[in-house]
C-alpha positions, 0 to 999 in steps of 0.5 A: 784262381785258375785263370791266374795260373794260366797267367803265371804259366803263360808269363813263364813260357813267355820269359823262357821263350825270350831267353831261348831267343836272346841266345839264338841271336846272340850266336846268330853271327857265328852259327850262320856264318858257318850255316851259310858256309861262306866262302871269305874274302881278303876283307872277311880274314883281315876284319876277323883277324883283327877281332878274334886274334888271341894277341891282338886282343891281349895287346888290347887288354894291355893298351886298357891297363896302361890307361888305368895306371896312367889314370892312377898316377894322375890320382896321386896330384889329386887330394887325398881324403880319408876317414877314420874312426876309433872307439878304446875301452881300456880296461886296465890302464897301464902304470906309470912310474914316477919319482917320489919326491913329488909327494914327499918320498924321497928315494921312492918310486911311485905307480900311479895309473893316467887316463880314462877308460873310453874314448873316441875319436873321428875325423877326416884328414885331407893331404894335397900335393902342392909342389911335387915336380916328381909327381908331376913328371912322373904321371907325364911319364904314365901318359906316355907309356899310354901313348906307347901301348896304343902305339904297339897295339897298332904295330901289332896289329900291321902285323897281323894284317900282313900275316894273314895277307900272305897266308891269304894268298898262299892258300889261293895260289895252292889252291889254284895248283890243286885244282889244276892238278884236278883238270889235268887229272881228268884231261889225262882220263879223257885221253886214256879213254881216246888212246885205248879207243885207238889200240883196240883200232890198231890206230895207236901203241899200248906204249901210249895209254902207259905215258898217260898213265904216268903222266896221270900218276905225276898229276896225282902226286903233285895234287897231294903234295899240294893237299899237304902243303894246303893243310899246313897252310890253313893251320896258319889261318886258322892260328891267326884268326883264332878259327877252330880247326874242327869247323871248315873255313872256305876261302873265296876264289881270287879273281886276276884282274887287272894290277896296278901298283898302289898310289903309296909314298913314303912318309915317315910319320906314317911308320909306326916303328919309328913312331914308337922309338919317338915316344921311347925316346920321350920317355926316356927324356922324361925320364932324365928330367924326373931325376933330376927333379928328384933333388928339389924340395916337395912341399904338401898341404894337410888338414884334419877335422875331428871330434873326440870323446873320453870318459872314465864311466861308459854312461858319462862317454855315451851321454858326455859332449864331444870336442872338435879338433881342426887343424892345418899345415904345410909339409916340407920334405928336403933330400939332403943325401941319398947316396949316389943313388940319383946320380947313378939314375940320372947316368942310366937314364942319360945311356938310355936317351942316347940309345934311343937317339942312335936307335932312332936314327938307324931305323929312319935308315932303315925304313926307307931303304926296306920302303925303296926296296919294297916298291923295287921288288912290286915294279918287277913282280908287275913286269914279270906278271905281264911277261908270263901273262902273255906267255901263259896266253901263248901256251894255251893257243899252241896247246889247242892247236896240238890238241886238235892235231892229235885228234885229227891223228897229225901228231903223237901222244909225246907232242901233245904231253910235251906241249901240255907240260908246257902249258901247266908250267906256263899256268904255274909261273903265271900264278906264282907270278900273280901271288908274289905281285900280291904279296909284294903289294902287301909288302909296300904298304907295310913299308908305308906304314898304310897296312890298316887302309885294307881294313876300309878298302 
C-alpha cells in the first residue's frame, strides 16, 4: 500500500514536471531571445515583422476566410440531403363542415372530424442542382475573390517589408550620429583637459577651454535632439513588429560595404498591384456574365425516400406496419419579369469593368515610370555615396594632420575646431549618403515588385 502511494506520488511529480517544461519551451523562443539580449539584423526585423505584425496577421485571418466562403459557395452544386422526422398526437382533431345534402339534410351543415390521432413520418429528401449557370458563375466568382485576398495579403505584406526596411535604417543612421556625437563629446574633454593643462602653462588663452566648452555643449544638444528622434523612431519599430515597448530591442550595427545596385528589371507580372486590378477586373467580367445568365431557366433534381405511420389507437401506431413513400422529379424555374432589376445589374456591372480597364491601364503607366524613377534616384545615391566617401576619407586625413599641429603648438584651437567641424559634417553627409543609397535600394525592389527576396536573402 505504501509502496503504491509513492508510485502515484512519483507519477504526479512526474506529469508536473512535464507541464512545467512544455511551458518553458514553449516560451523558450521569446524568454532567450530577450535573455540573450541580441542585437537584430534587417533579416531578424523583416522575418518577425512578417510573423508578429498585427495586420499582417488579420490579412491572414481574411485570406483564410475568403477560402471558406469560396468553399461554401462550391457547396451549393454539391447534393444537398437532409433528414427529417415527425411524430403528431392530435388530440383533438379539428372540425370540418360540410353541406347537409349529403346525408340527407338539405340546407343543413354539418361537423364532422377527419383523421387519426398518431401519425409519423421520416424520410431523406435529396435536391441537385442540374442546371444553375448562376451558380456556377458565382462560386467562379468566390474562387476569384480567394485569388484577390491571397493577392492583398502579399501587397500588404510588401509593404511591411518596406516599412521596416526604412525605419531599419533610420534607426542605424541616427544611431550613427548619437554616437558620433558621443566621440566628440569626449574629444572635446580630452582637449578641454590639454587646454587648461596650457593656460595654467601660460601656453594658451582662458578663451580657448570656453570654445571648447561650447562646442561640447553644441555636441551635447545635437546628441539629445538625436535620443529624441531615436526614440520616435523605434516607437515605429516596435508598432511594426508588434514589439512591447517596455522590453528593449537591440538593433545590429550596419556595416559600409561595398554597394552595387541590384540585378533587378522591370516586369510587369511581378507587380502585385497590377496583379490585383488583373483579378479585380476578372471579377467584375464574371460578374457581367452572371447577370446575364440571371435571365436563363435553372433546372433542379429532387427525390424523397420515406415511411409513415398513422393510427387512431397509440398501441395500434406502436404495433401497426409503416409505409413507404419514393418519389423523384425535376424542377424547372423560369424568370419571366423581374423589373429592370437585371438590366440595372448588368449597366452597373458593365461601369464597374470598364473602370477597371482604364484602372488598369493607368497604373501599367504608372508602375514603370515609379520603377524608371526608382532606379534613377538609386544611380545617383550610389554616385553621391562614392563622392562623399572620398570626401569623407579627405577630411579625416586633413583632420589628423591639424590635430598633430595643434599638438605640436603650430596652429590654434579655432583651426582645429574649424577642421573638426569639417570633418563631423563630412561623416554626416557620408552617412546620409549611405542610408538614403538604402533605402533607395529598397525603393527599387518595391518598383520591381521583388520586396519578399529579402525574406530569403
Amino acid at each position: 500500500m505504501k509502496e503504491r502511494k509513492i508510485m502515484k506520488t512519483n507519477f504526479l511529480f512526474f506529469k508536473f514536471l512535464s507541464g512545467f517544461l512544455y511551458f518553458c519551451l514553449s516560451s523558450f523562443s521569446f524568454s532567450t531571445l530577450i535573455a540573450q539580449d541580441k542585437a537584430f539584423d534587417l533579416q531578424d526585423c523583416l522575418k518577425m515583422a512578417v510573423e508578429r505584425n498585427l495586420d499582417l496577421r488579420t490579412s491572414f485571418l481574411n485570406k483564410e476566410k475568403s477560402l471558406s466562403k469560396s468553399a461554401l459557395s462550391k457547396s451549393y452544386l454539391l447534393p444537398q440531403i437532409s433528414f427529417k422526422a415527425k411524430f403528431t398526437d392530435n388530440i383533438e382533431l379539428p372540425p370540418t363542415t360540410v353541406p347537409g345534402d349529403l346525408f340527407g339534410k338539405p340546407g343543413q351543415l354539418l361537423d364532422f372530424r377527419f383523421g387519426t390521432q398518431y401519425g409519423a413520418n421520416l424520410g431523406f429528401d435529396l435536391e441537385q442542382q442540374v442546371l444553375n449557370f448562376s451558380l456556377a458563375e458565382s462560386y467562379k466568382i468566390s474562387k476569384s475573390m480567394t485569388e484577390i485576398s491571397e493577392t492583398q495579403f502579399q501587397i500588404l505584406r510588401d509593404d511591411l517589408i518596406h516599412s521596416v526596411g526604412q525605419s531599419y535604417y533610420k534607426i542605424q543612421m541616427i544611431e550613427s550620429k548619437v554616437e558620433m556625437n558621443n566621440h566628440q563629446i569626449r574629444l572635446m574633454d580630452s582637449l578641454i583637459q590639454i587646454v587648461v593643462s596650457r593656460i595654467r602653462r601660460g601656453d594658451a588663452l582662458h578663451v580657448d577651454s570656453m570654445k571648447l566648452v561650447v562646442e561640447r555643449n553644441i555636441y551635447a544638444a545635437s546628441r539629445q535632439n538625436a535620443l529624441y528622434e531615436l526614440q520616435e523612431v523605434k516607437k515605429q519599430m516596435y508598432n511594426l513588429l508588434d514589439w512591447p515597448e517596455d522590453t528593449v530591442l537591440n538593433f545590429q550595427q550596419e556595416t559600409f560595404r561595398k554597394d552595387s545596385l541590384p540585378l533587378l528589371s522591370y516586369d510587369k507580372n511581378n507587380l502585385k498591384n497590377l496583379i490585383l486590378i488583373e483579378q479585380k477586373k476578372n471579377v467584375a467580367s464574371r460578374a457581367l456574365q452572371m447577370s446575364k445568365l440571371g435571365r436563363l431557366p435553372t433546372m433542379y433534381a429532387f427525390a424523397h425516400m420515406g415511411i409513415q405511420n398513422m393510427h387512431d389507437k397509440f398501441h395500434d401506431f406502436i404495433n401497426g406496419s409503416w409505409d413507404y413513400a419514393v418519389a423523384v422529379g425535376i424542377g424547372i424555374q423560369v424568370p419571366l419579369f423581374y423589373g429592370s432589376q437585371l438590366n440595372k445589374q448588368t449597366s452597373i456591372r458593365k461601369i464597374e469593368l470598364f473602370q477597371n480597364e482604364l484602372q488598369l491601364k493607368k497604373n501599367y503607366k504608372l508602375s514603370k515610370n515609379n520603377f524608371d524613377i526608382a532606379l534613377a534616384q538609386l544611380m545617383a545615391y550610389q554616385a553621391s555615396l562614392k563622392g562623399q566617401k572620398d570626401n569623407f576619407a579627405l577630411s579625416k586625413e586633413v583632420l589628423d594632420i591639424v590635430k598633430q599641429r595643434y599638438l605640436q603648438g603650430i596652429t590654434t584651437i579655432s583651426d582645429l575646431l574649424t577642421t573638426q567641424n569639417s570633418y563631423n559634417n563630412a561623416y554626416l553627409n557620408f552617412l546620409q549618403a549611405y542610408f538614403a543609397y538604402k533605402i533607395a535600394e529598397l525603393d527599387v525592389f518595391k518598383a520591381s515588385g521583388n520586396l519578399e527576396k529579402l525574406l530569403k536573402e
